[in-house]
C-alpha positions, 0 to 999 in steps of 0.5 A, spaced: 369 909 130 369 906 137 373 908 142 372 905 149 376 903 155 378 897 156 381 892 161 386 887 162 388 882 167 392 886 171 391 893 167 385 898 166 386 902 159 383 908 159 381 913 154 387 919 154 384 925 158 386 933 157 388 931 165 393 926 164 398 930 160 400 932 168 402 926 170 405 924 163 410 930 164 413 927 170 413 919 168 414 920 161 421 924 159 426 920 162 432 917 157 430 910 158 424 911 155 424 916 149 432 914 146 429 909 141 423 914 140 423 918 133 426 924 134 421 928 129 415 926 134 419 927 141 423 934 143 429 932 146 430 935 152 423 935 154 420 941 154 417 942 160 409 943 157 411 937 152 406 932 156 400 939 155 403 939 148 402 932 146 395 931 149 392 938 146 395 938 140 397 931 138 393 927 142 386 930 141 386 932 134 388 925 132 383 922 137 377 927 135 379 926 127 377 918 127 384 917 126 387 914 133 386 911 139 389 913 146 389 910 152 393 912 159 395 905 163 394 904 170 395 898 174 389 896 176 392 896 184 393 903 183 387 906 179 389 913 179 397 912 178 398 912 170 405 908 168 404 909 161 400 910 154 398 906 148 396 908 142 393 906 136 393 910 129 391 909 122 397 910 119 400 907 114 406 903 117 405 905 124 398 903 127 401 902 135 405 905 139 406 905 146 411 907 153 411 905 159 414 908 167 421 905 168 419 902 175 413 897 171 418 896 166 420 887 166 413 886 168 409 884 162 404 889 163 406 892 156 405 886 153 398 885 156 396 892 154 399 889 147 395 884 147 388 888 149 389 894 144 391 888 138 385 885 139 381 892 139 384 894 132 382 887 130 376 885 132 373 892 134 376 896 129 375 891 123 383 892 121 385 887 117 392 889 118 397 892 124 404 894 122 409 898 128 415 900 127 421 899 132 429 901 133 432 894 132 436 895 138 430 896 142 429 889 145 424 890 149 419 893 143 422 887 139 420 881 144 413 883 144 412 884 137 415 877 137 411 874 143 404 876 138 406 873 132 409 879 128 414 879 124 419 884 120 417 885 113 423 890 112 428 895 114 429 903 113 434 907 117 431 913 121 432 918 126 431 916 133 432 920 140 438 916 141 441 916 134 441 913 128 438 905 128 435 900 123 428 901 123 425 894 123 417 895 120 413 888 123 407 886 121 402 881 123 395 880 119 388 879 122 388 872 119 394 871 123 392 873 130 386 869 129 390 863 128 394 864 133 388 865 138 385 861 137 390 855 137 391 856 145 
């Protein structure tokens, strides 16, 4: 399957690297990012090889096996700072995932990201459906999932950093995002 970097308006998504698991452990484990993660995926309290962990044992395997697609995102102003990382992933029911730095939160940057790798799994990969999955509680996973046109096709409880939470499954087919792109 193809894998490539892309790039936004603002952003440039680059293909995960072995060297991006440094700045990972600095941005990534704080609360406010991992509370509504799921707690079988994200140790909590971080450990501290956690970043170095996920990107050789998780990441590349995944990324080498055909399955998944990794990106760490950069703002186009800073090119060599990583603010996050998104993901897409051939599993069932849970094909997009992502995390943003606190301090580039509110910006819209996540969901431009959203919107780029959306896209790709659409149109490059040739998916005909994207489903993610999101703690109810968690507002800002939620309006860019409705931004995009999804909608929540059920609900299940589950573990998260946090707690326990609904977890809401939303989904949005090819044929819909192509309708609602094409429309603007």
């Amino acid at each position: 399957m193809p894998y490539h970097d892309l790039e936004t308006k603002r952003l440039l998504l680059k293909k995960l690297a072995y060297d991006d698991a440094i700045q990972i452990q600095q941005k990534f484990p704080h609360w406010d990012i991992v509370k509504y993660l799921d707690s079988r995926v994200v140790p909590w309290p971080y450990p501290d090889d956690g970043a170095e962990y996920f990107v050789k044992k998780i990441a590349f395997p995944a990324i080498q096996s055909g399955k998944s697609w990794l990106w760490s995102i950069r703002a186009k102003k800073q090119p060599d700072e990583l603010i996050g990382v998104i993901g897409l992933y051939d599993k069932q029911d849970n094909n997009r995932g992502f995390w943003l730095s606190l301090e580039h939160q509110g910006q819209g940057l996540m969901r431009e990201a959203c919107e780029k790798v959306t896209d790709y799994w659409f149109h490059v990969l040739g998916q005909t459906v994207l489903r993610t999955q999101k703690a109810s509680i968690n507002q800002g996973s939620k309006k860019i999932s409705l931004a995009q046109g999804e909608r929540v096709i059920r609900v299940e409880e589950k573990d998260y950093v946090s707690g326990k939470y609904d977890c809401e499954f939303w989904e949005i087919t090819k044929e819909e995002w192509c309708h609602r792109h094409s429309s603007f």
